[in-house]
C-alpha positions in Angstrom: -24.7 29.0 20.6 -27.7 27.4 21.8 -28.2 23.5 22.2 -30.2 23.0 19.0 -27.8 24.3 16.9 -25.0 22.3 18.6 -27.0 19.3 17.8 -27.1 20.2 14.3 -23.5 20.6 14.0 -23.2 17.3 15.5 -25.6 15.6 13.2 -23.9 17.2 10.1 -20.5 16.3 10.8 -21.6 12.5 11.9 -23.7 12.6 8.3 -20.2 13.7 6.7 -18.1 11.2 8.5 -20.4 8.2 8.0 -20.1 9.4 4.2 -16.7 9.4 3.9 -16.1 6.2 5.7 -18.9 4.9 3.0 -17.1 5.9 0.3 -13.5 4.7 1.3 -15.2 1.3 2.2 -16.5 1.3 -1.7 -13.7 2.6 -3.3 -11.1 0.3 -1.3 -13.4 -2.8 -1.8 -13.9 -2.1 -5.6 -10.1 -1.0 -6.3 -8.4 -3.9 -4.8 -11.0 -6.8 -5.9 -10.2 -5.5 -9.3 -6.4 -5.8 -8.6 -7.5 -9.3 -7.4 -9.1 -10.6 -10.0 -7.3 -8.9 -12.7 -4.1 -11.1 -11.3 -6.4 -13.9 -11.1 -7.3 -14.0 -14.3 -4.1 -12.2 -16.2 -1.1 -15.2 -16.4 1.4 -12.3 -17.8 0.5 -10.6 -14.2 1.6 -13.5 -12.3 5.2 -12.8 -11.2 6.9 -12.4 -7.4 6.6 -8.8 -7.6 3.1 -8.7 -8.6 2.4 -11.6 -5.9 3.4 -8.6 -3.3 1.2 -6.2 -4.5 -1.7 -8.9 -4.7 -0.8 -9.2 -1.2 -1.1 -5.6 -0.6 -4.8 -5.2 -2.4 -6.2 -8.7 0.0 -4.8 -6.7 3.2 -6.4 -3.5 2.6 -9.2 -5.5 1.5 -9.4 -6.9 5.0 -9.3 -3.5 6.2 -12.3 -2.1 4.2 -14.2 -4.8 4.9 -13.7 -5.8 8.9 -12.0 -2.7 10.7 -13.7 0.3 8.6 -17.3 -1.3 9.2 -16.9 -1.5 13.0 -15.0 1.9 13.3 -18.1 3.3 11.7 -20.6 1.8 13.7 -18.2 3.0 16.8 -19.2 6.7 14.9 -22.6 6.2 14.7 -23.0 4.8 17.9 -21.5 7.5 19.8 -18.9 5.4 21.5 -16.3 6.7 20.1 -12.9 5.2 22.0 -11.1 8.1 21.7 -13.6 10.5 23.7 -15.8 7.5 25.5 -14.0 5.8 28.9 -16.8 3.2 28.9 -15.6 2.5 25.3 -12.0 1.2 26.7 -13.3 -2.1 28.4 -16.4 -2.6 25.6 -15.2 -6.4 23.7 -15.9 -5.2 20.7 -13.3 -2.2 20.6 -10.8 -4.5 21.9 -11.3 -7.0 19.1 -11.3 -3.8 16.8 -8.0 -2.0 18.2 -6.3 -5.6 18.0 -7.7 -5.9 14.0 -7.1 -3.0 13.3 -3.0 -2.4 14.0 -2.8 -5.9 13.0 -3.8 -5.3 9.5 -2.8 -1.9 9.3 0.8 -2.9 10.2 0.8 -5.6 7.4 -0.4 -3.4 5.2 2.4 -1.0 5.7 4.4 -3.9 5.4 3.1 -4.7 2.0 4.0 -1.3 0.8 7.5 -1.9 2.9 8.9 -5.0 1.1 7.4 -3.7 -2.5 10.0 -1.2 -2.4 12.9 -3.7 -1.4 11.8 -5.6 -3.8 11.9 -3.3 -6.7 15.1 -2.2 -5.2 17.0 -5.5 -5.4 15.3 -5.8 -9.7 16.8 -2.7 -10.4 19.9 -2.4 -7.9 20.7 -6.2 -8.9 18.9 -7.2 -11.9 21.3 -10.1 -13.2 21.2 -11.1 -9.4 17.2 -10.8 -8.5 15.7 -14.0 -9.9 18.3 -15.6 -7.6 17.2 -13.5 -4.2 13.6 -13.2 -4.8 12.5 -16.7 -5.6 8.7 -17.5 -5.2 9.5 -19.9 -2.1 11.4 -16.6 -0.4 8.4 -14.6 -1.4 6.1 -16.3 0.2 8.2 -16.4 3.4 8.4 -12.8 3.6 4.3 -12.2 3.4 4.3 -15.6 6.0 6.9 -13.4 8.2 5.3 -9.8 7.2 1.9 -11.5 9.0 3.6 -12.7 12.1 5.5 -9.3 12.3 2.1 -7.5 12.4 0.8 -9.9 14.7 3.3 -9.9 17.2 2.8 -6.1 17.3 -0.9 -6.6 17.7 -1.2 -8.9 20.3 1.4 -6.3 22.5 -1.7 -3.8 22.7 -3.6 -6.1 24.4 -1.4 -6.1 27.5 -1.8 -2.5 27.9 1.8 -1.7 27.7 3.3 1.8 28.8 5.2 2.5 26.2 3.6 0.5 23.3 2.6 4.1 21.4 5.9 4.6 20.9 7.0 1.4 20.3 4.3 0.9 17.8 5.4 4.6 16.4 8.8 3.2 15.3 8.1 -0.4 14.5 5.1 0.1 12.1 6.1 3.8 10.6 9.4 4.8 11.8 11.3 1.8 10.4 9.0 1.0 7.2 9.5 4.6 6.3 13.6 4.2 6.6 13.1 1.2 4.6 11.5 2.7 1.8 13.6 5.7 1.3 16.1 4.1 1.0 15.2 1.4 -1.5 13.5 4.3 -3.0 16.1 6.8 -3.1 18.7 3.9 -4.7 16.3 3.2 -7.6 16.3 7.0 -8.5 20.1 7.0 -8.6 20.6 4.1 -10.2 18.1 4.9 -12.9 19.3 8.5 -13.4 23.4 6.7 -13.7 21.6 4.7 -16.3 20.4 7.4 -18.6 23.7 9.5 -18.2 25.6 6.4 -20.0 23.4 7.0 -23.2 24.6 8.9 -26.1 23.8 12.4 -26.2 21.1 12.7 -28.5 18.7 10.3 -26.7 19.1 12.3 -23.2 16.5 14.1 -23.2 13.9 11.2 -24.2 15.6 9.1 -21.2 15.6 12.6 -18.8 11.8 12.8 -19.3 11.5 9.3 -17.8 13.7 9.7 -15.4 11.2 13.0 -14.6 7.9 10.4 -14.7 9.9 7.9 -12.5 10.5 10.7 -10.0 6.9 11.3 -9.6 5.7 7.8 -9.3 8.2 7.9 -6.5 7.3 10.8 -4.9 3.6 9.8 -5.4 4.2 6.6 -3.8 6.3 7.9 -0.7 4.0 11.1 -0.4 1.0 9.4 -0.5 2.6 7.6 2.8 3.6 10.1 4.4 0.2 12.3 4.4 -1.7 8.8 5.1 0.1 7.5 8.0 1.7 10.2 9.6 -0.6 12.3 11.1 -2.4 8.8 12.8 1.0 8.0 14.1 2.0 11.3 15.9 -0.9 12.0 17.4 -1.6 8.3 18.7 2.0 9.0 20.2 0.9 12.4 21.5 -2.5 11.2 22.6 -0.7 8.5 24.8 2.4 11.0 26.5 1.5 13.8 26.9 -1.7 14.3 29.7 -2.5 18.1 28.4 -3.4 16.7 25.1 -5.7 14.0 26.4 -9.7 15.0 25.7 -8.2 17.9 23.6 -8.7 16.9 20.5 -12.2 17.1 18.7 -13.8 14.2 17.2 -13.7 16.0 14.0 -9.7 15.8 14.2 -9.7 12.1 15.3 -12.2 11.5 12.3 -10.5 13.3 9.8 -7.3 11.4 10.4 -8.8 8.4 10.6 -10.3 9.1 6.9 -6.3 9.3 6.2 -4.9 6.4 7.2 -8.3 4.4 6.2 -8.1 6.2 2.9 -5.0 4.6 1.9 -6.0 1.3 1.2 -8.3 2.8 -1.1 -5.4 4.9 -2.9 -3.1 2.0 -2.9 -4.9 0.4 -6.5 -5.3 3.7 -8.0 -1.3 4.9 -7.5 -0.3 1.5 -9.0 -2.6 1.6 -11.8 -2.5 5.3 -12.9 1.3 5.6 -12.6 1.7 2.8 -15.0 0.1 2.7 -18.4 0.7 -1.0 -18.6 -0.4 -2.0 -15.2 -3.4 0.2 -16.1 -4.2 -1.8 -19.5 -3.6 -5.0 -17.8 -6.3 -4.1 -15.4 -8.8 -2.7 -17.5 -8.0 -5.8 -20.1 -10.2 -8.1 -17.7 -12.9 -6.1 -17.1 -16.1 -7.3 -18.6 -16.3 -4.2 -20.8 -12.8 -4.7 -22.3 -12.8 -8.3 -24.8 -10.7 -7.4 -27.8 -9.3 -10.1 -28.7 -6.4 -8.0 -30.8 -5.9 -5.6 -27.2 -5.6 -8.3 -25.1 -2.5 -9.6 -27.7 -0.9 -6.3 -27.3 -1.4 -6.0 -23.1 -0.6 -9.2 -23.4 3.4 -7.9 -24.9 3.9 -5.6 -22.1 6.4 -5.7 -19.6 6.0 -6.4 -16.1 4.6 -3.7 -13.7 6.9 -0.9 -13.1 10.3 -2.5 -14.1 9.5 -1.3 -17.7 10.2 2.1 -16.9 14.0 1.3 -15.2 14.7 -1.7 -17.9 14.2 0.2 -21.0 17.5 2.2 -19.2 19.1 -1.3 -18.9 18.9 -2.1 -22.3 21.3 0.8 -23.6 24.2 -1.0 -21.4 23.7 -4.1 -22.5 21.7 -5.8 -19.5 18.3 -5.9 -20.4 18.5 -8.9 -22.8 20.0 -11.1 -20.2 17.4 -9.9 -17.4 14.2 -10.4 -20.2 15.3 -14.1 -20.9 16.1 -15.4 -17.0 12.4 -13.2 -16.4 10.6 -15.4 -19.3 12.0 -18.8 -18.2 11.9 -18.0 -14.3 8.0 -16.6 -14.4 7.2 -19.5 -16.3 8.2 -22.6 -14.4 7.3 -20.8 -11.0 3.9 -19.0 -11.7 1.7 -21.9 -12.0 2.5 -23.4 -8.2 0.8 -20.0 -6.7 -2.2 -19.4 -8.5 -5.3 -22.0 -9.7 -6.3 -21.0 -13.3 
């Protein structure tokens, strides 16, 4: 193959990456500042749970709109760090690498302490309004932050074994975490629509199916995102054989991965969830029914409809919907200006 057509290749696949990379940056930008200001704007949004996933949509916003941008110019640029020595001591890939794990990790944090939280409203409803105050809330994103930070500011020192300590603090563990809490919502869901009567079972199975998928969306979705950056940044780093052996075609396409999930985070927690969904669309300037808006406006609280409908058939969901009315509405207004 002679050097012109090599060239080509090389021009194509850079066209193709600088593309993609365009389009996650767009689609994460646009997908989390309507998350944003659909919260902003939406009072029956504003609850502890949803303050995590606002969380969530600012970090990956952070991500589309500081350490995409300068990983693409990296691309176009040809210095890519991964294949260019000279790259290594260049300020700007320093600032980059440190930027980039640090928001990274507090994104996977985000989606880390979602779960726990969902698992302590439907493990311990009468019990969560007690554990997950606003105040501890914000403490956990305050923490979440200096977690990710910490773990940031170790790369700079060039430690020897910071791929795999990096491996298990921002994957490894978060992933433990959310199978767990994940695992306990299923079976405590599925005990839920087993104490029913007969005749309703298979209404209550079929959500219990749709509850499984949002799960295994959500967990899935982590998986494919995350793991493939993780293993071979740990590979990359241990093993000298592998070193130079990977194309930039590999390195770019999981890069697309773990960059693509911030822009998949506000599309799995709107299209798994026809209210979350209607609550979103409900602020957008092409939605102004006054008579829609009353009837988004009756829907539950993201997610926790489909478990507390369950709730209700042994006899905990009253209790739960009145300490939720009373609790959102004292503590709500200190977090976000109208």
């Amino acid at each position: 193959m002679n050097a012109s057509v090599i060239d080509n290749l090389h021009q194509t696949n850079l066209v193709l990456s600088a593309a993609g990379l365009i389009f996650i940056i767009l689609l994460a930008l646009g997908g989390n500042l309507i998350v944003f200001i659909a919260f902003y704007r939406s009072s029956n949004l504003q609850s502890v749970t949803n303050l995590f996933i606002v969380a969530l949509a600012v970090t990956d916003i952070l991500v589309a709109s500081i350490s995409i941008p300068i990983w693409l110019y990296f691309q176009l640029s040809g210095a890519l760090p991964q294949t260019s020595s000279s790259a290594q001591e260049n300020t700007l890939y320093q600032m980059w690498k440190s930027l980039d794990i640090l928001f990274s990790t507090a994104s996977i944090m985000n989606l880390c302490i979602i779960s726990v939280d969902r698992f302590i409203a439907i493990v311990s409803p009468l019990k969560y309004f007690t554990i997950m105050t606003t105040e501890r809330a914000i403490k956990s994103l305050v923490l979440i932050w200096l977690y990710s930070g910490g773990i940031a500011s170790l790369g700079v020192v060039r430690w020897k074994f910071y791929a795999s300590f990096l491996y298990v603090v921002a994957f490894v563990i978060p992933l433990v975490v959310m199978v767990y809490c994940y695992s306990r919502i299923f079976c405590t869901a599925l005990n839920h629509a087993r104490r029913i009567g007969p005749l309703r079972q298979t209404f209550y199975f079929r959500r219990e199916i749709k509850t499984t998928k949002t799960l295994a969306i959500v967990m899935g979705t982590f998986v494919i995102c995350w793991g493939p950056f993780f293993t071979l940044n740990l590979l990359f780093n241990h093993i000298k054989l592998l070193q130079g052996k990977f194309s930039a075609s590999v390195v770019t396409v999981i890069k697309w991965l773990h960059y693509g999930n911030s822009a998949l985070n506000p599309i799995i927690y709107s299209s798994t969830n026809r209210d979350f969904r209607n609550k979103i669309f409900s602020v957008l300037p092409c939605h102004n029914g006054s008579s829609e808006r009353r009837t988004i406006a009756q829907s539950v609280v993201f997610w926790t409809s489909s478990f507390r409908s369950s709730l209700q058939n042994v006899g905990i969901h009253t209790n739960v919907h009145h300490r939720q009315k009373n609790k959102n509405s004292n503590v709500v207004h200190g977090i976000f200006s109208r």
